[in-house]
C-alpha positions as CSV (number, residue, x, y, z in Angstrom):
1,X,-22.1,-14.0,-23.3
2,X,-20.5,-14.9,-26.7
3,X,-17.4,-16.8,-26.4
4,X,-15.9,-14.6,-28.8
5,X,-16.0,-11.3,-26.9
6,X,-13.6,-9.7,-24.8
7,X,-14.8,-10.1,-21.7
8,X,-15.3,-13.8,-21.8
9,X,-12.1,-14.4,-22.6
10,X,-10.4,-12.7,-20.1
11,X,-12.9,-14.5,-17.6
12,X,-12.0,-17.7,-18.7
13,X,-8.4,-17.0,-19.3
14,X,-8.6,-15.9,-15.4
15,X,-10.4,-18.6,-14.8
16,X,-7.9,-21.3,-16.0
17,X,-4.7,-19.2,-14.6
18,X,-7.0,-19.5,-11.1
19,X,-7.8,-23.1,-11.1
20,X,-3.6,-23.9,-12.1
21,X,-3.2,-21.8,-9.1
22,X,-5.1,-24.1,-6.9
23,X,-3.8,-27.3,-8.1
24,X,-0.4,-26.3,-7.5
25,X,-0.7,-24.9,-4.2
26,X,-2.7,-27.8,-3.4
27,X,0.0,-30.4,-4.4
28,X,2.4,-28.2,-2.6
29,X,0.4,-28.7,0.3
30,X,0.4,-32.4,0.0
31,X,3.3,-32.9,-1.4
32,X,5.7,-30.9,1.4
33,X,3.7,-28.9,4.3
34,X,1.9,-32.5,4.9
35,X,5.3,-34.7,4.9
36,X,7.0,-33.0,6.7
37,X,3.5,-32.7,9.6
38,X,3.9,-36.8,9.2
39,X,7.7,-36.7,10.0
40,X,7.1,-34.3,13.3
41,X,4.3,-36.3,14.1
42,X,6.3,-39.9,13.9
43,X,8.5,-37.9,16.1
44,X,6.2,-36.7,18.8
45,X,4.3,-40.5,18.9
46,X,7.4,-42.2,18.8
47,X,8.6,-40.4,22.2
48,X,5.2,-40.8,24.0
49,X,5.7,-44.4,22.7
50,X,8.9,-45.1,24.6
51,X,7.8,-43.4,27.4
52,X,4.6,-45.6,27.7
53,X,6.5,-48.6,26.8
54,X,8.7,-48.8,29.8
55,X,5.6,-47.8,32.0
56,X,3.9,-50.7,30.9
57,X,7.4,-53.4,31.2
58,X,7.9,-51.8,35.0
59,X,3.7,-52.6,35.6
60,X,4.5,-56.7,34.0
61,X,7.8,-57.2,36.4
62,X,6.2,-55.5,39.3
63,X,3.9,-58.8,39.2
64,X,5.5,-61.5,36.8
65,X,4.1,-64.2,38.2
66,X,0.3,-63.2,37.1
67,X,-0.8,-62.9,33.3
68,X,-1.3,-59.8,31.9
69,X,-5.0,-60.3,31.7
70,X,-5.3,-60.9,35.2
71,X,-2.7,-57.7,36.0
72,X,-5.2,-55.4,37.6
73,X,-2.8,-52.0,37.5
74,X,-1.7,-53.0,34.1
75,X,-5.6,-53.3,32.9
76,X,-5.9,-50.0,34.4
77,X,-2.8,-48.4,33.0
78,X,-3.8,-49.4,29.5
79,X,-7.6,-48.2,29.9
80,X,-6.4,-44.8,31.1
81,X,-4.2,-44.1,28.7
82,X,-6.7,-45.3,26.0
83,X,-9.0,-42.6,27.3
84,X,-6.3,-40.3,27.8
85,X,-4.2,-40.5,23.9
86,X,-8.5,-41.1,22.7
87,X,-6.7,-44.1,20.6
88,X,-7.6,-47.8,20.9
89,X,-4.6,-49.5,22.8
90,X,-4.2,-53.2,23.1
91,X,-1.3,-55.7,24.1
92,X,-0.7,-58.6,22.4
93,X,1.4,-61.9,24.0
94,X,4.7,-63.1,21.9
95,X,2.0,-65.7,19.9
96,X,0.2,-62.8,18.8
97,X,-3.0,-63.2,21.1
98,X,-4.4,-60.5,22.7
99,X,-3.7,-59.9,26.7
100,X,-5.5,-56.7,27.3
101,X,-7.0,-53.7,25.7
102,X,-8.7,-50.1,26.6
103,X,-12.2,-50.9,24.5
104,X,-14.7,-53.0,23.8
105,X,-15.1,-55.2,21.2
106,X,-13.0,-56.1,18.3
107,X,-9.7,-55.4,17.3
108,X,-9.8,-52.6,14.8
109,X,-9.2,-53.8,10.9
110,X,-6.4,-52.5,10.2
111,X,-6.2,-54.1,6.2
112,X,-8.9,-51.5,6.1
113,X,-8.3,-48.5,7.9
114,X,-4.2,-48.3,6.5
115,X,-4.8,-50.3,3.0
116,X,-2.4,-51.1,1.1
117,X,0.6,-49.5,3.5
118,X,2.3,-51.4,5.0
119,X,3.5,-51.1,9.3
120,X,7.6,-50.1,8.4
121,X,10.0,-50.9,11.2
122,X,12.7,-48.6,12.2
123,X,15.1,-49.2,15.3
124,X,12.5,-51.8,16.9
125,X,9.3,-49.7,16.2
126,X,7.1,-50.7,13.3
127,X,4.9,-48.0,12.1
128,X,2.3,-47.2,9.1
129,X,0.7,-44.1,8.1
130,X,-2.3,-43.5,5.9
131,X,-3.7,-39.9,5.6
132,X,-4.2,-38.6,8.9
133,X,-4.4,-42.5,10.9
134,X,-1.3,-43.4,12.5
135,X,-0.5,-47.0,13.4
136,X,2.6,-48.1,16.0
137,X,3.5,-51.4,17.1
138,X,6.4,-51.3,19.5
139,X,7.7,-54.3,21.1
140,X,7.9,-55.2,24.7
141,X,11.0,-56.4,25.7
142,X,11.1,-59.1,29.1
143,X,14.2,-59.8,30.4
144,X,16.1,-59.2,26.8
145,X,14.0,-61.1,25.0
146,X,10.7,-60.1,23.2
147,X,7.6,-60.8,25.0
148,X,4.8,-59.2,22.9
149,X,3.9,-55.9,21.5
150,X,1.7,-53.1,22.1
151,X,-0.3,-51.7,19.6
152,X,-1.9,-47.7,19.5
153,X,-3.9,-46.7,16.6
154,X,-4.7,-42.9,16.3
155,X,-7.8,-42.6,14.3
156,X,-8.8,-39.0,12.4
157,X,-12.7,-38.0,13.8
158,X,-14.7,-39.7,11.3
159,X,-15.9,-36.2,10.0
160,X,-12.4,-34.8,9.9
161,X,-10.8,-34.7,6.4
162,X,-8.1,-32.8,6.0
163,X,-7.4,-32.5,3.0
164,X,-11.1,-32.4,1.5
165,X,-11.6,-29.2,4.2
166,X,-8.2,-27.6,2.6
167,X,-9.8,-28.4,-1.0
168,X,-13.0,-27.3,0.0
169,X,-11.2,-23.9,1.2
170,X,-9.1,-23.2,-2.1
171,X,-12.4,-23.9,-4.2
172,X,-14.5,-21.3,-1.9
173,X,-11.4,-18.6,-2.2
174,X,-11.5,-19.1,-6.2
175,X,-15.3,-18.7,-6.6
176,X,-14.8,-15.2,-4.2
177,X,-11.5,-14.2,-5.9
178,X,-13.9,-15.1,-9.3
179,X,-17.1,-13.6,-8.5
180,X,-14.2,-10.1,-8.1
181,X,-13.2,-10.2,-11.1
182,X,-16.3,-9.9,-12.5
183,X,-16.9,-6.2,-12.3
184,X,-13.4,-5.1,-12.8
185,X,-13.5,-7.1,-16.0
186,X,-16.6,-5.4,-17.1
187,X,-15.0,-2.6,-16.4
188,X,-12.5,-2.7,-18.7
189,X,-14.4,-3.8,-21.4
190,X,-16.6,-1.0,-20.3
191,X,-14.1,1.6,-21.9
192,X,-12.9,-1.0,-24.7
193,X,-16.7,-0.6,-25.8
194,X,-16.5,3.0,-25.4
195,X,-13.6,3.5,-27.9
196,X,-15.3,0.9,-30.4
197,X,-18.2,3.1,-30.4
198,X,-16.2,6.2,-31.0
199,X,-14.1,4.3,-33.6
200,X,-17.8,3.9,-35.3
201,X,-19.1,7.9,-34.7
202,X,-15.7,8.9,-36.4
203,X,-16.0,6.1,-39.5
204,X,-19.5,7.6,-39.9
205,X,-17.8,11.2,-40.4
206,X,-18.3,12.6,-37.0
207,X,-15.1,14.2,-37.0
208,X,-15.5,16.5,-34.0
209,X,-16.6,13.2,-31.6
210,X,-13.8,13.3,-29.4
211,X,-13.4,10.1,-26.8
212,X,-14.1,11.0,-22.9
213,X,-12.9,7.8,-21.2
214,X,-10.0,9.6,-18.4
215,X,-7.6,7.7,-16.3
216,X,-3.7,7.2,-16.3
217,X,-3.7,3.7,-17.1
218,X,-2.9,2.1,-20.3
219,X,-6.6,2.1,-21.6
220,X,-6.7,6.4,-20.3
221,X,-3.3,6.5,-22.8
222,X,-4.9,4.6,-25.9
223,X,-7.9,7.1,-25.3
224,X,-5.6,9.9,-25.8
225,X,-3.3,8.3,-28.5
226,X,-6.9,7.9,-30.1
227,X,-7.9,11.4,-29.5
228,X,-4.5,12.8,-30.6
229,X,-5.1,10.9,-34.1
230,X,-8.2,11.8,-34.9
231,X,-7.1,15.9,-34.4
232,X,-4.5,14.8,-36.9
233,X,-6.8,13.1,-39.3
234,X,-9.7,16.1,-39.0
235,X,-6.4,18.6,-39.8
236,X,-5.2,16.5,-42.8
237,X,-8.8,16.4,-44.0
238,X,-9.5,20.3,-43.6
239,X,-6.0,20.7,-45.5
240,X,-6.8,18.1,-47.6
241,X,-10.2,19.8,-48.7
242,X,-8.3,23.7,-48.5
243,X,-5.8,21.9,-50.9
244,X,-8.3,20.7,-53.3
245,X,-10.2,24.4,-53.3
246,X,-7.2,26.0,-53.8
247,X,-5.5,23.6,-56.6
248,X,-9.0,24.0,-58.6
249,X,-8.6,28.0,-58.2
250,X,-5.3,28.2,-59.3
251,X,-5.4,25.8,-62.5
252,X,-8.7,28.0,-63.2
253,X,-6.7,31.0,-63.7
254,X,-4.3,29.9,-66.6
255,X,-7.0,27.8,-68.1
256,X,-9.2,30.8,-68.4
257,X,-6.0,33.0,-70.3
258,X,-5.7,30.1,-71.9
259,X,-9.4,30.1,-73.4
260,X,-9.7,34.0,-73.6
261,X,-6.4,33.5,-75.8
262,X,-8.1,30.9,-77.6
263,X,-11.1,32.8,-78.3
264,X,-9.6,36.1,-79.4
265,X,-7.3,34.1,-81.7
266,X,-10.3,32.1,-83.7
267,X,-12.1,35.5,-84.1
268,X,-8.9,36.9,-85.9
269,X,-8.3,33.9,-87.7
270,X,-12.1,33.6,-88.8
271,X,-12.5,37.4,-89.8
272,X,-8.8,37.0,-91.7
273,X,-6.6,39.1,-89.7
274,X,-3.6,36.9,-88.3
275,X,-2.0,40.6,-86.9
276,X,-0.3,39.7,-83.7
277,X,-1.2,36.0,-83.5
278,X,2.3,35.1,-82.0
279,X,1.5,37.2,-78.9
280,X,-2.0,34.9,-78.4
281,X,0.4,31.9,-78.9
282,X,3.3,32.8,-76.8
283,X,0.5,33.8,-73.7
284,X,-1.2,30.4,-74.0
285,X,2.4,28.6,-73.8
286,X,3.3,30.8,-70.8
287,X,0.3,29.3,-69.0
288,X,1.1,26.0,-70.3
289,X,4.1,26.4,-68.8
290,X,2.8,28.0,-65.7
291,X,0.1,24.9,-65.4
292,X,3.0,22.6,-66.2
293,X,5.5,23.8,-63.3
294,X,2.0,23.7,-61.0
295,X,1.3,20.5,-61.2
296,X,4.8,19.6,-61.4
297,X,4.9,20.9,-57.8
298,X,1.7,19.3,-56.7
299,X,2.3,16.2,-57.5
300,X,6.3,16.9,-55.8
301,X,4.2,17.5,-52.7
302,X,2.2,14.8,-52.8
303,X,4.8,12.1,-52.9
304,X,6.2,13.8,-50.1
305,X,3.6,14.0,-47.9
306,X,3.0,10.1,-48.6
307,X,6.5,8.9,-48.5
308,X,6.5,7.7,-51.9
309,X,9.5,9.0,-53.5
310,X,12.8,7.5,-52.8
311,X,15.1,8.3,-49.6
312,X,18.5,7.4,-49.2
313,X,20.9,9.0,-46.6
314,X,24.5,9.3,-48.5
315,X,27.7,11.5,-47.5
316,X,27.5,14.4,-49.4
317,X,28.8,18.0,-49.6
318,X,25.8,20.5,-48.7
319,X,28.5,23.8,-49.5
320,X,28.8,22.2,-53.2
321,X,24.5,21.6,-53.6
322,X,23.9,24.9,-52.5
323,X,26.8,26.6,-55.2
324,X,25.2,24.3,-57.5
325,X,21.9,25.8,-57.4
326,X,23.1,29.1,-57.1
327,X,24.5,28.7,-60.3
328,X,21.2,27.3,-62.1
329,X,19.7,30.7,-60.8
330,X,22.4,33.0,-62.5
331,X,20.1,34.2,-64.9
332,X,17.5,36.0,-62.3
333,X,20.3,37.1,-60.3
334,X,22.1,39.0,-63.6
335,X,18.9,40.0,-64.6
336,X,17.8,41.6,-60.9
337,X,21.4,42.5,-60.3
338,X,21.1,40.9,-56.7
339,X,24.0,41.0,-55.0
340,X,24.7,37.7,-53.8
341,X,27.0,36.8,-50.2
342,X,27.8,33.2,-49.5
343,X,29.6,31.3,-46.1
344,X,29.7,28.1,-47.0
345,X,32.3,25.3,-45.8
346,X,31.9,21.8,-45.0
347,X,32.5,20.0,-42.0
348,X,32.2,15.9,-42.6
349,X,30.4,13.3,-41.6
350,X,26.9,15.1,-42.8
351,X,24.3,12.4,-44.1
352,X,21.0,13.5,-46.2
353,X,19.1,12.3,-49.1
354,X,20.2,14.6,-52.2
355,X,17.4,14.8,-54.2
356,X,15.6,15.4,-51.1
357,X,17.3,18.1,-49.9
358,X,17.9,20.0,-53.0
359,X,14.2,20.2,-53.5
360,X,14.2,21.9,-50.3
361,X,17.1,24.2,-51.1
362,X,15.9,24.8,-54.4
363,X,12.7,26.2,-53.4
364,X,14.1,28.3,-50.9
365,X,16.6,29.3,-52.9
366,X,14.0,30.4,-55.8
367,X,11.7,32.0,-53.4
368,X,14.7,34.4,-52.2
369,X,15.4,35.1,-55.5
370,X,11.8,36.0,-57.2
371,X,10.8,37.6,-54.1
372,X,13.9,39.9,-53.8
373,X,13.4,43.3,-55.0
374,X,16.2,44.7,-58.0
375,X,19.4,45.2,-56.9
376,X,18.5,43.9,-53.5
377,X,20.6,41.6,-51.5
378,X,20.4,37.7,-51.1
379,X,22.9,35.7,-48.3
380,X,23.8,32.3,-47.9
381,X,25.0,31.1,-44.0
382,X,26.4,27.5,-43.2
383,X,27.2,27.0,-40.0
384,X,28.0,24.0,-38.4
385,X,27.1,22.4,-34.7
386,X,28.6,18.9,-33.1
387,X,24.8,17.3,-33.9
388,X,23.7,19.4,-36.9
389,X,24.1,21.6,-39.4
390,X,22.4,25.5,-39.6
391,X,21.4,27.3,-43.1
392,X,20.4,30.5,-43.0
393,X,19.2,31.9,-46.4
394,X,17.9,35.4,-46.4
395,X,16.8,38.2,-48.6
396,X,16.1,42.0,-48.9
397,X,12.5,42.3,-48.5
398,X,9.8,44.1,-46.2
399,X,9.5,42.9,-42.7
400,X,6.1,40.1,-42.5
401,X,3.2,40.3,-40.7
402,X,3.3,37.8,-38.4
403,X,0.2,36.4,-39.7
404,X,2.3,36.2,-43.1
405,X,4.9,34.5,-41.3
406,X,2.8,31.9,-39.3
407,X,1.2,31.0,-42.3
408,X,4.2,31.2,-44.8
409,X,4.7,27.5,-44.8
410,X,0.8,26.7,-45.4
411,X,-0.2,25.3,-49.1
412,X,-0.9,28.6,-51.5
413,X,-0.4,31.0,-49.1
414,X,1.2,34.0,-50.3
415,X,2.2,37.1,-48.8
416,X,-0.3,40.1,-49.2
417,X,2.6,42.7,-49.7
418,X,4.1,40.1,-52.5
419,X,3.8,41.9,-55.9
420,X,5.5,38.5,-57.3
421,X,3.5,35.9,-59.0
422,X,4.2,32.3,-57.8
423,X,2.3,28.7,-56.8
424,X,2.5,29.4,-53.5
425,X,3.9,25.9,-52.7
426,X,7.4,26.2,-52.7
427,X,8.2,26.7,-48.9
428,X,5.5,24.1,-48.3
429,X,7.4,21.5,-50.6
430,X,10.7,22.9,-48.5
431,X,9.1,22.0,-44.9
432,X,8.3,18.3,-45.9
433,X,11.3,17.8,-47.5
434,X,13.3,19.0,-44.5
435,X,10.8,17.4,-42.1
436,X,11.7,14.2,-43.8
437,X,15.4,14.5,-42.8
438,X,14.3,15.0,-39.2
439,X,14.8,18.4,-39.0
440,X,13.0,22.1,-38.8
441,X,12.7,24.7,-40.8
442,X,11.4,28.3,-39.6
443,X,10.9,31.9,-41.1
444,X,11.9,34.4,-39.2
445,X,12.3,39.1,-39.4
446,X,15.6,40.1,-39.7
447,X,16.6,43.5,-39.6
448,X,17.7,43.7,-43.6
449,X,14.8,41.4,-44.9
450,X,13.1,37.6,-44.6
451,X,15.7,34.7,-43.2
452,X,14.4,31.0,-43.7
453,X,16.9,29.2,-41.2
454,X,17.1,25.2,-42.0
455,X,18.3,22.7,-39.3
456,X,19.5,19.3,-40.1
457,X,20.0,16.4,-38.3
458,X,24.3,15.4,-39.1
């Protein structure tokens, strides 16, 4: 495994967050459940304690006259209930020699088996407690005065560690919980791998390669946020490519007049006949003009489908662009004789880019205008909603296919029926610009020609 992949680092992270885990809830163990065992046991001892202290005073005044080593009932007491607490007992005299105990052999070292604790006395009782050995000396007390002690020591089994067995326990659960992880790890990075090698098919031009990892989970969503991206990068491409086939065929055209122009007026020139050389010199600036206003729009497009030109929402009068624009195409309204019907007012606060948006209404407005037939009618509808604002521009012309109007917003497209000439881009340039307001533009039949309604965002 290389330390550097995926999947060894979420082991490892795992692993750490795991082994924090354990050492807390292993101090926490220690540090309260234990205590507060070693406060209920001190309890529990210290009763049985009491109780077996004032057995042992009534067995020393039932005979006082005899010493406790020679006290046969209290030499059995203290043997039984050696066998019976399975602790070494032993009484010791006021000079701190020993009288009697339940065992054989020596007193237990108990430097050794407490360390450095220390016995603590509380209310008489003196007691010390290391791990799981508990140590009580209680004294015995003779006619009011002190006479010796007794001493129990309750040893853990020499094989019984506590707290090793609870370590031992929390290490066993992490390897398990670990050894788990494993596959739903690799799982993951299962479908992480799956996505890198899509990633790679699709950098390598695969465009169709489409990811098949499924699931609802956050992993299932990024496979569809992938797939989603790369139907939008395969359509941009395609259009991208149509785009670039359909630019070339439409700068061919005027750059062929252009040359045909060209040619013819050489020939004239050469043979020394200059009749009608104005008319050659007026077509080749039409289609300079024509290639001019082309790439003009082109290049208008472009900006807008990368975001590079300027945007800046301002207050601003929509009513007043649109009569502004209107007025700019006087010329091919007088010369048409279109009869043009406007219902426009303004109802503030309305925020857009201007330069933006007149590109849009521009466009519209021209394509209503070229594309109307003489002494047809074009109308201009602004209407206005609590969240947005409605345009409705329409013109007198034949009812679309609705091939024609699916595709009237595409790059080039023009209408079969059209007799006008145009780039075909104008609508397209509209839709982006409007798109980049957040709003929508549609074409739509009406019953006296085309409508382009425009929604805007307030």
């Amino acid at each position: 495994m290389k330390l550097r992949s995926m999947y060894t680092r979420i082991l490892l992270s795992f692993l750490v967050v795991l082994l924090i885990t354990e050492v807390f809830v292993f101090s926490f163990f220690i540090l309260i459940p234990a205590k507060h065992f070693t406060a209920r046991f001190e309890q529990f001892a210290r009763a049985r304690v009491l109780v077996v202290k004032e057995r042992i005073e009534d067995k020393i005044r039932s005979l006082p006259a005899v010493d406790w080593s020679e006290n046969a009932p209290l030499e059995d007491f203290i043997t039984d209930l050696g066998l019976l607490l399975g602790a070494p007992v032993w009484l010791t005299r006021q000079d701190g020699t020993v009288a009697l105990k339940s065992f054989a052999g020596e007193i237990p070292d108990l430097a050794e088996i407490l360390g450095k604790d220390r016995a603590k006395r509380q209310g008489g009782f003196a007691r010390a407690f290391k791990d799981f050995d508990f140590y009580t000396v209680v004294p015995l007390d003779l006619s009011g005065t002190e006479a010796g002690h007794i001493h129990i020591l309750f040893k853990r089994p020499a094989a019984s560690t506590p707290k090793g067995f609870f370590a031992l326990g929390l290490l066993i659960i992490g390897v398990i919980v670990a050894l788990s992880v494993v596959p739903v790890s690799r799982l993951i990075i299962r479908r992480i791998e799956q996505l890198r090698r899509s990633a790679i098919l699709i950098s390598a031009g695969d465009l169709s390669h489409r990811v098949t990892i499924r699931g609802k989970d956050e992993i299932g969503d990024l496979a569809h946020a992938f797939n989603d991206m790369t139907d939008k990068i395969e359509s941009m491409i395609v259009s991208s490519k149509e785009l670039t086939a359909n630019v070339s065929h439409e700068l061919r055209a005027p750059l062929t007049r252009i040359r045909v122009a060209e040619e013819l007026l050489r020939d004239k020139l050469e043979r020394g006949s200059a009749q009608d050389w104005k008319g050659y010199l007026d077509g080749i600036r039409e289609d300079i003009d024509e290639l001019d206003g082309l790439i003009g729009r082109i290049l208008d497009l472009s900006k807008l489908d990368r975001r590079q030109s300027p945007f800046r929402l301002e207050p601003l009068d929509p009513s007043e662009l649109i009569r502004e624009l209107l007025e700019r195409f006087h010329p091919v309204i007088e010369r048409k004789d279109l009869q043009v019907t406007t219902e426009l007012s303004y109802d503030p606060p309305f925020l857009a880019d201007k330069e933006t948006l007149r590109s849009a209404l521009m466009n519209v407005l021209d394509n209503a205008t070229k594309f109307a037939p003489e002494k047809g009618d074009v109308s201009v509808h602004l209407g206005w909603k609590p969240e947005a604002v409605e345009m409705l521009i329409m013109n007198t012309a034949e009812e679309l296919s609705p091939e024609d109007l699916a595709r009237i917003f595409d790059p080039f497209h023009r209408s079969k029926r059209s007799a006008a000439a145009g780039s075909g881009l104008g609508l397209t340039i509209a839709k982006k610009a409007v798109e980049r307001h957040g709003g929508a533009i549609e074409a739509l039949n009406r019953e006296k020609g085309l409508g382009i309604r425009i929604t805007l965002p307030r």
